[in-house]
C-alpha positions in Angstrom: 119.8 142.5 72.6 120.5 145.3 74.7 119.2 143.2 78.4 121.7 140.8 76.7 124.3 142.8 76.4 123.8 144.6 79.7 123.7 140.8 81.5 127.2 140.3 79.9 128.1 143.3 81.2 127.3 142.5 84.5 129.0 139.4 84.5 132.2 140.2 82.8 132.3 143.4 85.9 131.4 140.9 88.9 134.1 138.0 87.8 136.9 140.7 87.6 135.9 142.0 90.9 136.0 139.0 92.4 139.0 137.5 91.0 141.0 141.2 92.3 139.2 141.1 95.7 140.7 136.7 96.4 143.8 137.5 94.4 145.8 138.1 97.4 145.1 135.1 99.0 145.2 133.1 95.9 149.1 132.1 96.5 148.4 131.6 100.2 145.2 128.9 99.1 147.2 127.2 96.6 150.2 126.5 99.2 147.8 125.3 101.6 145.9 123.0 99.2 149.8 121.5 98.3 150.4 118.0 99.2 153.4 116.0 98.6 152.3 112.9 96.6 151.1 109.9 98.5 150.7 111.9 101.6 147.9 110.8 104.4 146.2 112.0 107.5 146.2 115.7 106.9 145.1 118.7 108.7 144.8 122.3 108.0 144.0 124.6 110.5 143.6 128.7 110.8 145.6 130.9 113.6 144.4 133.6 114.0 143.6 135.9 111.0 147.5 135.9 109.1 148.3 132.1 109.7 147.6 129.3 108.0 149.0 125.4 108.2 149.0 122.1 107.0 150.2 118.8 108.6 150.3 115.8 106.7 152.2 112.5 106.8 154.7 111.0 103.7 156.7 107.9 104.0 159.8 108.7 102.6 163.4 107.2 104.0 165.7 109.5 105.8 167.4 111.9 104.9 165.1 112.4 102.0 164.7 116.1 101.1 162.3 115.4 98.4 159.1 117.4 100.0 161.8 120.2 100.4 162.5 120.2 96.6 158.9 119.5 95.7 157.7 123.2 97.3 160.7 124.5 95.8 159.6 123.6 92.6 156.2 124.6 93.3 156.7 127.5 95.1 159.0 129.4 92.3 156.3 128.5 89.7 154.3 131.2 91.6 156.5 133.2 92.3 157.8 132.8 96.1 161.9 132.6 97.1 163.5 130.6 99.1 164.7 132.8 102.3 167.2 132.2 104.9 167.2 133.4 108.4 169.8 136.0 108.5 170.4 135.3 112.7 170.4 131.7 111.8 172.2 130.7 108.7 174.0 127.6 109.8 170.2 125.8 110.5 168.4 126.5 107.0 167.7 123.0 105.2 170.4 120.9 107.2 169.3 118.3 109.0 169.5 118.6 112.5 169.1 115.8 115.3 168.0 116.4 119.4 166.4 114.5 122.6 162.7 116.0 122.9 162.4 115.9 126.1 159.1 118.2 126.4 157.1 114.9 124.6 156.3 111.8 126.8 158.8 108.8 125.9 162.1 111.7 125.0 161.8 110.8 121.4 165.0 111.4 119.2 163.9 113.7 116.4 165.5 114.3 112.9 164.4 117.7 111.8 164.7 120.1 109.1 163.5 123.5 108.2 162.7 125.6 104.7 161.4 128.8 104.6 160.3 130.9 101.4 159.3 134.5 100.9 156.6 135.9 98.6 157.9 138.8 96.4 157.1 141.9 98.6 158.7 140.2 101.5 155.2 140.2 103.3 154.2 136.7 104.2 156.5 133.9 104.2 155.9 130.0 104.0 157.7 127.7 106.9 158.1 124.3 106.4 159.1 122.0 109.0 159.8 118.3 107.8 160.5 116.0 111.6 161.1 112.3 111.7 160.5 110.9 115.5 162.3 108.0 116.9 161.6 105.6 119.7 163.7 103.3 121.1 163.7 101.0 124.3 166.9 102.3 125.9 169.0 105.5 126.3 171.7 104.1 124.6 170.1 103.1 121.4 168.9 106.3 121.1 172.6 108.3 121.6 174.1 106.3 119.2 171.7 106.5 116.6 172.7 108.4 113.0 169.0 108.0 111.5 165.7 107.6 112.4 164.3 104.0 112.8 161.4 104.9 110.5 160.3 106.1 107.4 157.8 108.2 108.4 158.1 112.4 107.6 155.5 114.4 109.4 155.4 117.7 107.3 153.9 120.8 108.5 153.6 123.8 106.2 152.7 127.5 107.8 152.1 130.6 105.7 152.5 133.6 107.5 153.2 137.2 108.1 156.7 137.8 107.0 159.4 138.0 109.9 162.7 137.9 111.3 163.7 135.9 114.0 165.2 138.0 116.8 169.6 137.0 117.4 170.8 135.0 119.7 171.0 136.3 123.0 174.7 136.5 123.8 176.1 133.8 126.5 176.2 135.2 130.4 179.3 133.8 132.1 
């Protein structure tokens, strides 16, 4: 009886150690491991030691902030708020449209941007939800309001907590 006891002991000691040591980076699994319903061809990735993402494809028609309300909903269940740059207000969860001319073909790309903080305001979650367009001519593409697809490409970071720097004022 008493090897028995000692055995539970043991156990009951080792599971509450390890539960404390992974409790900080329980949160941080769980948001990785989130996937909007329906979603294909993901990818999660490591950088460096304090970041981690996920990419992942959904089909939903523009401008469709359901992923957006989906982490919010999940995201407050564990605790995390949502957070908006203080140097840049006037971008949080707007949808924002631009010429990217640093990828081959100048896609037009519908964009728009979440962020949530954890409740010591040390890591944050950055979700960035784009829709890329390609059309034949300049033309088409300067005159268009949406995207000609349905396709979101979602990526979701989790990372150290930070503030983006102000605007550097204009030189003239």
């Amino acid at each position: 009886m008493l090897k028995k006891s000692f055995l539970l002991f043991c156990i009951v000691v080792f599971a509450i150690d390890a539960n404390v040591s992974l409790s900080g980076n329980d949160d941080e699994a769980y948001i990785i491991r989130l996937r909007y319903p329906k979603s294909y061809d993901e990818k999660t990735s490591q950088r460096g030691p304090d970041i981690r993402f996920v990419e992942y494809k959904v089909r939903l028609s523009f401008p469709s902030k359901e992923v957006v309300q989906f982490y919010d909903n999940k995201l407050k269940a564990i605790g995390w708020v949502p957070f908006v740059e203080p140097n840049y207000p006037e971008s949080d969860r707007k949808w924002q449209q631009f010429i990217d001319g640093t990828v081959e073909g100048r896609p037009l790309v519908h964009k728009i941007a979440a962020q949530w903080v954890n409740k010591h305001n040390s890591r944050m979650v950055l979700m960035v939800i784009t829709y890329h367009s390609r059309y034949s001519n300049m033309k088409e593409k300067l005159y268009a309001i949406e995207p000609n697809n349905n396709i979101q490409e979602v990526a979701v970071q989790v990372m150290p907590f930070y503030i983006l720097p102000p605007p550097m004022p204009d030189k003239q």
